[in-house]
PDB file of N, CA, C and O in Angstrom, chain B, residues numbered from 101:
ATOM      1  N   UNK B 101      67.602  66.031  98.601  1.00  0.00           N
ATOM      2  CA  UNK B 101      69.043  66.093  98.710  1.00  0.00           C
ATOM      3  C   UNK B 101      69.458  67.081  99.809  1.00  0.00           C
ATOM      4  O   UNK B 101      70.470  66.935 100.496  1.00  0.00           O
ATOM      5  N   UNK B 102      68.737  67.928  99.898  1.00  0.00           N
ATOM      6  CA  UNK B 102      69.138  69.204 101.093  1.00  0.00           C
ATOM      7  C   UNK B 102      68.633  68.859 102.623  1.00  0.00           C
ATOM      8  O   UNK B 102      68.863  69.662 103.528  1.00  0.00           O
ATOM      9  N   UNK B 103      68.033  67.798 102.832  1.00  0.00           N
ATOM     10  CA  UNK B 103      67.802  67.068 103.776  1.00  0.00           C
ATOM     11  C   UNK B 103      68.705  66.139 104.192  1.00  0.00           C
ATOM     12  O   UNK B 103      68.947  65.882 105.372  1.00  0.00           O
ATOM     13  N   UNK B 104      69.359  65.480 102.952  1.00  0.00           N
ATOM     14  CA  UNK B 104      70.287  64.222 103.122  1.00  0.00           C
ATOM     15  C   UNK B 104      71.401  65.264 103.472  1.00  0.00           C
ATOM     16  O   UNK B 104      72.135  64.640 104.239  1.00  0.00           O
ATOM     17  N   UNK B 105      71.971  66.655 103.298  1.00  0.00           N
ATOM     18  CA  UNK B 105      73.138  67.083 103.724  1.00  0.00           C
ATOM     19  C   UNK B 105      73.006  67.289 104.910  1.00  0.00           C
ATOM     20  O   UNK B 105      73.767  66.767 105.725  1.00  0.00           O
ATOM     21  N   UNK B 106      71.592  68.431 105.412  1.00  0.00           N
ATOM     22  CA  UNK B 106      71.379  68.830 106.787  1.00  0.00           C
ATOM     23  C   UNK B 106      71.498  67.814 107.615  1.00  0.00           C
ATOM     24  O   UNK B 106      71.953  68.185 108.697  1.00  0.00           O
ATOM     25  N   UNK B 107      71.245  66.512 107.548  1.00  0.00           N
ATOM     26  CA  UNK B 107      71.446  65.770 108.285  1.00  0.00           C
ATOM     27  C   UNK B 107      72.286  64.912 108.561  1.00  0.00           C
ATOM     28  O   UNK B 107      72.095  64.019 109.387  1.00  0.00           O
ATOM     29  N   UNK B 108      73.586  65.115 107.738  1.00  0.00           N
ATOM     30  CA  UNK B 108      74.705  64.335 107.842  1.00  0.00           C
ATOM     31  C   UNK B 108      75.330  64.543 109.159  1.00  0.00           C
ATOM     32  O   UNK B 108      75.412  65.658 109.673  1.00  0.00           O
ATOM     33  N   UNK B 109      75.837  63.298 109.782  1.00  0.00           N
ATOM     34  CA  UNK B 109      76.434  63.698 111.050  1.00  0.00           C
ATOM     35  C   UNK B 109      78.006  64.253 111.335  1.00  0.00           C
ATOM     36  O   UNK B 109      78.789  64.093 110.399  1.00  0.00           O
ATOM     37  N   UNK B 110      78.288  64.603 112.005  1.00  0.00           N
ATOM     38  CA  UNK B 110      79.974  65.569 111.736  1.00  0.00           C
ATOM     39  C   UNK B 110      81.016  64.836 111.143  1.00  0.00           C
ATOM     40  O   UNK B 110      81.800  64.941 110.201  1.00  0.00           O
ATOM     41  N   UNK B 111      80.779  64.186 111.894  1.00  0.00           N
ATOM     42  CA  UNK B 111      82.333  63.002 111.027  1.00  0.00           C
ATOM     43  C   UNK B 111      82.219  62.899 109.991  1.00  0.00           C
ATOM     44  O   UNK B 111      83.219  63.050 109.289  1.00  0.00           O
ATOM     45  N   UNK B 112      80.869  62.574 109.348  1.00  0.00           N
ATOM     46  CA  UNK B 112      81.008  62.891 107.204  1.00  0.00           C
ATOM     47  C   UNK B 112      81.133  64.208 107.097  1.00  0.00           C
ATOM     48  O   UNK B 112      81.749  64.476 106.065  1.00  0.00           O
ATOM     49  N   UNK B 113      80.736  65.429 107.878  1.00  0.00           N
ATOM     50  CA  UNK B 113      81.142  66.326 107.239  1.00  0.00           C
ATOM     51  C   UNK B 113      82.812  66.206 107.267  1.00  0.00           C
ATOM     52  O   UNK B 113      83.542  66.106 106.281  1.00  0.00           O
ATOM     53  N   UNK B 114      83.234  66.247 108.764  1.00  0.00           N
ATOM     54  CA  UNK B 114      84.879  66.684 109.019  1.00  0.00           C
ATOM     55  C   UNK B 114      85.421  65.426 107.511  1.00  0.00           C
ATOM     56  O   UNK B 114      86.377  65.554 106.746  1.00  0.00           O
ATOM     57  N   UNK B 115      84.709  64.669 107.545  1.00  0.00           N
ATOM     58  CA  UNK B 115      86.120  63.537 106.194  1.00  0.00           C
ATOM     59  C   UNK B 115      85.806  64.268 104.526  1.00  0.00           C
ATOM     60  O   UNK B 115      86.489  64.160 103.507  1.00  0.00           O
ATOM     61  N   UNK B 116      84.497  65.025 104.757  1.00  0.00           N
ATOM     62  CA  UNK B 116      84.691  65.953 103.145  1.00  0.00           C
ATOM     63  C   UNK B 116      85.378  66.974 103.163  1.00  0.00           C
ATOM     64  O   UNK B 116      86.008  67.464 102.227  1.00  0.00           O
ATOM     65  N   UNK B 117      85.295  67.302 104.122  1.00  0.00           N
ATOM     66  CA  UNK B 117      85.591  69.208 104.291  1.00  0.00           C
ATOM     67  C   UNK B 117      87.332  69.071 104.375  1.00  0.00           C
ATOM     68  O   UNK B 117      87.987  69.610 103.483  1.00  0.00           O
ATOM     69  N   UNK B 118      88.025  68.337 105.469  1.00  0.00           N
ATOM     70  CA  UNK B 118      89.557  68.148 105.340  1.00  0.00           C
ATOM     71  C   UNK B 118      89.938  67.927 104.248  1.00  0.00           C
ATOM     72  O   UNK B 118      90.862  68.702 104.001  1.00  0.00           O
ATOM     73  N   UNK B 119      89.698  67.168 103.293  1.00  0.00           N
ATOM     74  CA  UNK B 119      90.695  66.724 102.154  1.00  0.00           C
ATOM     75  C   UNK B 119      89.905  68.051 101.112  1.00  0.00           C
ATOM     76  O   UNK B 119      90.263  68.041  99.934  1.00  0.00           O
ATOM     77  N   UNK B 120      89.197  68.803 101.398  1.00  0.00           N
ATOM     78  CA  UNK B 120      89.008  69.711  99.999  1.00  0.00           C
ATOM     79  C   UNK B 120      89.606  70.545 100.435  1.00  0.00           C
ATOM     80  O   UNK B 120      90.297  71.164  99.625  1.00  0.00           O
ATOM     81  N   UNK B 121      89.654  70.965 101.830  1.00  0.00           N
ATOM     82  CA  UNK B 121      90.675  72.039 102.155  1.00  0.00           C
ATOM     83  C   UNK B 121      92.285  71.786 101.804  1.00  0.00           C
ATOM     84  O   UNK B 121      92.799  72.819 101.375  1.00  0.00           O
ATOM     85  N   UNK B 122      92.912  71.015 101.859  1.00  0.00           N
ATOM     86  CA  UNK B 122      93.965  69.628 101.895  1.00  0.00           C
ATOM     87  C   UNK B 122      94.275  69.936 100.156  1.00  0.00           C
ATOM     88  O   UNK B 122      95.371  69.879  99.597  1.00  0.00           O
ATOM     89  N   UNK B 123      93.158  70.217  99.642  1.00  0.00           N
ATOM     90  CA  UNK B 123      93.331  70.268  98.279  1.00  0.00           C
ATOM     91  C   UNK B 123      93.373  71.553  97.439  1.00  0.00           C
ATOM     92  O   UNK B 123      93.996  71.808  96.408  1.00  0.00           O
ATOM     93  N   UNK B 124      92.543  72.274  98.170  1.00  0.00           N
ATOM     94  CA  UNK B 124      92.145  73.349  97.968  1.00  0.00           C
ATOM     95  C   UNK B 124      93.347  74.716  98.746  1.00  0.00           C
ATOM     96  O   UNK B 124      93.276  75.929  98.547  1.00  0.00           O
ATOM     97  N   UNK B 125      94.140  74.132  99.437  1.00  0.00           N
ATOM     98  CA  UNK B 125      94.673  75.289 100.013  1.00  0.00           C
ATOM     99  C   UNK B 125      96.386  75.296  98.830  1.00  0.00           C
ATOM    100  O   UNK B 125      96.753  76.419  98.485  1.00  0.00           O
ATOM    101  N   UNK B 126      96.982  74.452  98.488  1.00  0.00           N
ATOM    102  CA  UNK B 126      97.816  74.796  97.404  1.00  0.00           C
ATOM    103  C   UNK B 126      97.229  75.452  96.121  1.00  0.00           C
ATOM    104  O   UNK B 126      97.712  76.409  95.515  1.00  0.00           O
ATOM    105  N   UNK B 127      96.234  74.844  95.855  1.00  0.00           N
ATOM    106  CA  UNK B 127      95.782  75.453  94.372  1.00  0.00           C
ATOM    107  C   UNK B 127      95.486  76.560  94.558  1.00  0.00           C
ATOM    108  O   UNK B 127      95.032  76.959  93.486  1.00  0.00           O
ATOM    109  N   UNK B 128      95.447  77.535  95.452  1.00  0.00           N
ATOM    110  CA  UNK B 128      94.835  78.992  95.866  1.00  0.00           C
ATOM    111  C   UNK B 128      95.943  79.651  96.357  1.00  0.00           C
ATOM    112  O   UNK B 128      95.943  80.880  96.431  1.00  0.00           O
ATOM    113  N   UNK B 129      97.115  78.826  96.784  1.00  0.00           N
ATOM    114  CA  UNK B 129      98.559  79.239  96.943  1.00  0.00           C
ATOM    115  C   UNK B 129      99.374  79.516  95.331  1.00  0.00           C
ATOM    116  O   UNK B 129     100.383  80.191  95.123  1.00  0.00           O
ATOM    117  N   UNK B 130      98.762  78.948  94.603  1.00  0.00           N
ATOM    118  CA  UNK B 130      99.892  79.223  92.976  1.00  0.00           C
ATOM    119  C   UNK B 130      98.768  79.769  92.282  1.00  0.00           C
ATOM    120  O   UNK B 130      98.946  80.854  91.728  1.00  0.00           O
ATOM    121  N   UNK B 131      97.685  79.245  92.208  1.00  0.00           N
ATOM    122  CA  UNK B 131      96.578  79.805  90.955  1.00  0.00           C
ATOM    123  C   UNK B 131      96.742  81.242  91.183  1.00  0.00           C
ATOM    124  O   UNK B 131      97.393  82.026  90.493  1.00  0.00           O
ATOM    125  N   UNK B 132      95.966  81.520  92.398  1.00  0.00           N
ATOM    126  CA  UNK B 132      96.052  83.458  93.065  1.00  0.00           C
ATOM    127  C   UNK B 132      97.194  84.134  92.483  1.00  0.00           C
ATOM    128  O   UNK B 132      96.808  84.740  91.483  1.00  0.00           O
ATOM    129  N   UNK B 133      98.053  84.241  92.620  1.00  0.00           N
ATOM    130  CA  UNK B 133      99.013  85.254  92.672  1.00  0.00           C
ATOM    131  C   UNK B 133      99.623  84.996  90.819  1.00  0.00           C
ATOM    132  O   UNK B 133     100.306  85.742  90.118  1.00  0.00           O
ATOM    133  N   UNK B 134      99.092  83.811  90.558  1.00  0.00           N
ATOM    134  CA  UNK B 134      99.693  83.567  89.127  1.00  0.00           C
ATOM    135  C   UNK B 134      98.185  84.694  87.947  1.00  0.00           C
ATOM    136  O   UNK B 134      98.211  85.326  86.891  1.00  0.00           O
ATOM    137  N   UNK B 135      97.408  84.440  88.716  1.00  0.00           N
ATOM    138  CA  UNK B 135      96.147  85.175  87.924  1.00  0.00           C
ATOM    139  C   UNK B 135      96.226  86.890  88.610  1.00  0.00           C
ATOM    140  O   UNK B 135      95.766  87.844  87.982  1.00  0.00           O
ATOM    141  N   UNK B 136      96.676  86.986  89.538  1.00  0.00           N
ATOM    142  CA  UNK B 136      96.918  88.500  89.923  1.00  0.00           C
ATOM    143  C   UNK B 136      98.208  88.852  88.887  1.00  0.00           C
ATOM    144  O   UNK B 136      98.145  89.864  88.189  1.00  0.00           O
ATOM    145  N   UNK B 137      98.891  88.330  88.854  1.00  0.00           N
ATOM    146  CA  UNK B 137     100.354  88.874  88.239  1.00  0.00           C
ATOM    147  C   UNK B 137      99.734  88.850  86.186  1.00  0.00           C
ATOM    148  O   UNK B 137     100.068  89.751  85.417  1.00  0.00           O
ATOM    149  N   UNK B 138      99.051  87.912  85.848  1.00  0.00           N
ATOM    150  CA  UNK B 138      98.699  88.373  84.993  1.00  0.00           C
ATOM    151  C   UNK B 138      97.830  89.093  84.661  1.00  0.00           C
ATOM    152  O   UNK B 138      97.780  89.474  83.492  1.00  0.00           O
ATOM    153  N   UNK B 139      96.906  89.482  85.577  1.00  0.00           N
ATOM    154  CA  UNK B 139      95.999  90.878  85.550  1.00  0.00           C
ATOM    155  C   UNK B 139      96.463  91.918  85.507  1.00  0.00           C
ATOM    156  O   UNK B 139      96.510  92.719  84.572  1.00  0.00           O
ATOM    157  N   UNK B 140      96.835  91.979  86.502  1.00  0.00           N
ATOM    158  CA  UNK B 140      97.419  93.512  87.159  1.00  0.00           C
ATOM    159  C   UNK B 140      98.688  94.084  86.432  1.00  0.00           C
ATOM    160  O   UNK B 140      99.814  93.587  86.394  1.00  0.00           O
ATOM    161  N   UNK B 141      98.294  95.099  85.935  1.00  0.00           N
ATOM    162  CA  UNK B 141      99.594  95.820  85.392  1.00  0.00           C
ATOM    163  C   UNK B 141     100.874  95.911  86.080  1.00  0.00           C
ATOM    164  O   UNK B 141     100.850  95.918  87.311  1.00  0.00           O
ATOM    165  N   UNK B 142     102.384  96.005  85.250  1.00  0.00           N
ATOM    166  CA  UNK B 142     103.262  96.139  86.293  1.00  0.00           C
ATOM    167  C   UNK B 142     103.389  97.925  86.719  1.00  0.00           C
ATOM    168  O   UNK B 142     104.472  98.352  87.119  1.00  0.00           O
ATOM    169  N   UNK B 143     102.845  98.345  86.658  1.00  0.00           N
ATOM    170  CA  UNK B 143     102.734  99.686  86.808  1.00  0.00           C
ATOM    171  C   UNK B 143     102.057  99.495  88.015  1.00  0.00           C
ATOM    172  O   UNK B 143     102.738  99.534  89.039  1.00  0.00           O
ATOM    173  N   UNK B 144     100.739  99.277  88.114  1.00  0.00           N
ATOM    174  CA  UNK B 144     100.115  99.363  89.459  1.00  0.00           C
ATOM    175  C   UNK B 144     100.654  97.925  90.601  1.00  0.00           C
ATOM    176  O   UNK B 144     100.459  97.977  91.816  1.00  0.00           O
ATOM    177  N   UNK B 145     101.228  96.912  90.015  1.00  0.00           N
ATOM    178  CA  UNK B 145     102.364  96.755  91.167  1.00  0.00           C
ATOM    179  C   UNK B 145     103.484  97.531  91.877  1.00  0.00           C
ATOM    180  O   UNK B 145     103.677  97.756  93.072  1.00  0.00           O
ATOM    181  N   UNK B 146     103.961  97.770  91.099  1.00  0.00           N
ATOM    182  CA  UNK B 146     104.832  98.763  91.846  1.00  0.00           C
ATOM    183  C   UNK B 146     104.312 100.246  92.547  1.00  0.00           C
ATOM    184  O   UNK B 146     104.795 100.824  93.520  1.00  0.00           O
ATOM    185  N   UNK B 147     103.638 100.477  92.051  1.00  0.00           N
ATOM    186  CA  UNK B 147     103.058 101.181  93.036  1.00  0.00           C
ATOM    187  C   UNK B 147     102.195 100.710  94.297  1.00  0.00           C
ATOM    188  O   UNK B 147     102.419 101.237  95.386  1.00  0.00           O
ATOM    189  N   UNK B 148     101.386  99.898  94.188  1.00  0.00           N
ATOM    190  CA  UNK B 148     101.291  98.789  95.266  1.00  0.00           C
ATOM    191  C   UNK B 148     102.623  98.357  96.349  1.00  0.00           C
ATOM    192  O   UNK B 148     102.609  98.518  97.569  1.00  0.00           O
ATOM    193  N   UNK B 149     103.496  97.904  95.718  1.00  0.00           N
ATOM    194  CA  UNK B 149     104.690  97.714  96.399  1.00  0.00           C
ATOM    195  C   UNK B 149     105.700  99.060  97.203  1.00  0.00           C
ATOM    196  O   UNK B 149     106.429  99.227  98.181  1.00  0.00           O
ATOM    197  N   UNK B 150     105.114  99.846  95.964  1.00  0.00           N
ATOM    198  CA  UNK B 150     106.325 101.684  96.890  1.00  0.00           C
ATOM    199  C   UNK B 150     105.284 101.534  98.299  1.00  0.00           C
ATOM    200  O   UNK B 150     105.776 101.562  99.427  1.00  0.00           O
ATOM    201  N   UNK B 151     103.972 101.393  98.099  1.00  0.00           N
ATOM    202  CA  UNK B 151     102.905 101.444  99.370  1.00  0.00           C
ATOM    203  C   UNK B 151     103.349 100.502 100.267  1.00  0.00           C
ATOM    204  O   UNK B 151     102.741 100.319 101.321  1.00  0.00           O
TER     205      UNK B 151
END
């Protein structure tokens, strides 16, 4: 299997790699900051933020 990837030629890579990015770049736009805001204390936000 690690042969069948190394040797894929660019164009299969560029048609996997666009649409996961494509997919992958909203879900890392709302998930992130929704899993930071429930981590992070509001105490050390705001102090984050006076910074």
């Amino acid at each position: 299997m690690k042969a069948y990837f190394t040797n894929m030629p660019m164009r299969i890579w560029v048609l996997l790699v666009v649409p996961a990015v494509v997919i992958a770049y909203p879900v890392v736009r709302i998930v992130v900051p929704a899993v930071i805001r429930a981590v992070v204390p509001e105490v050390v936000r705001t102090v984050l933020h006076v910074i």
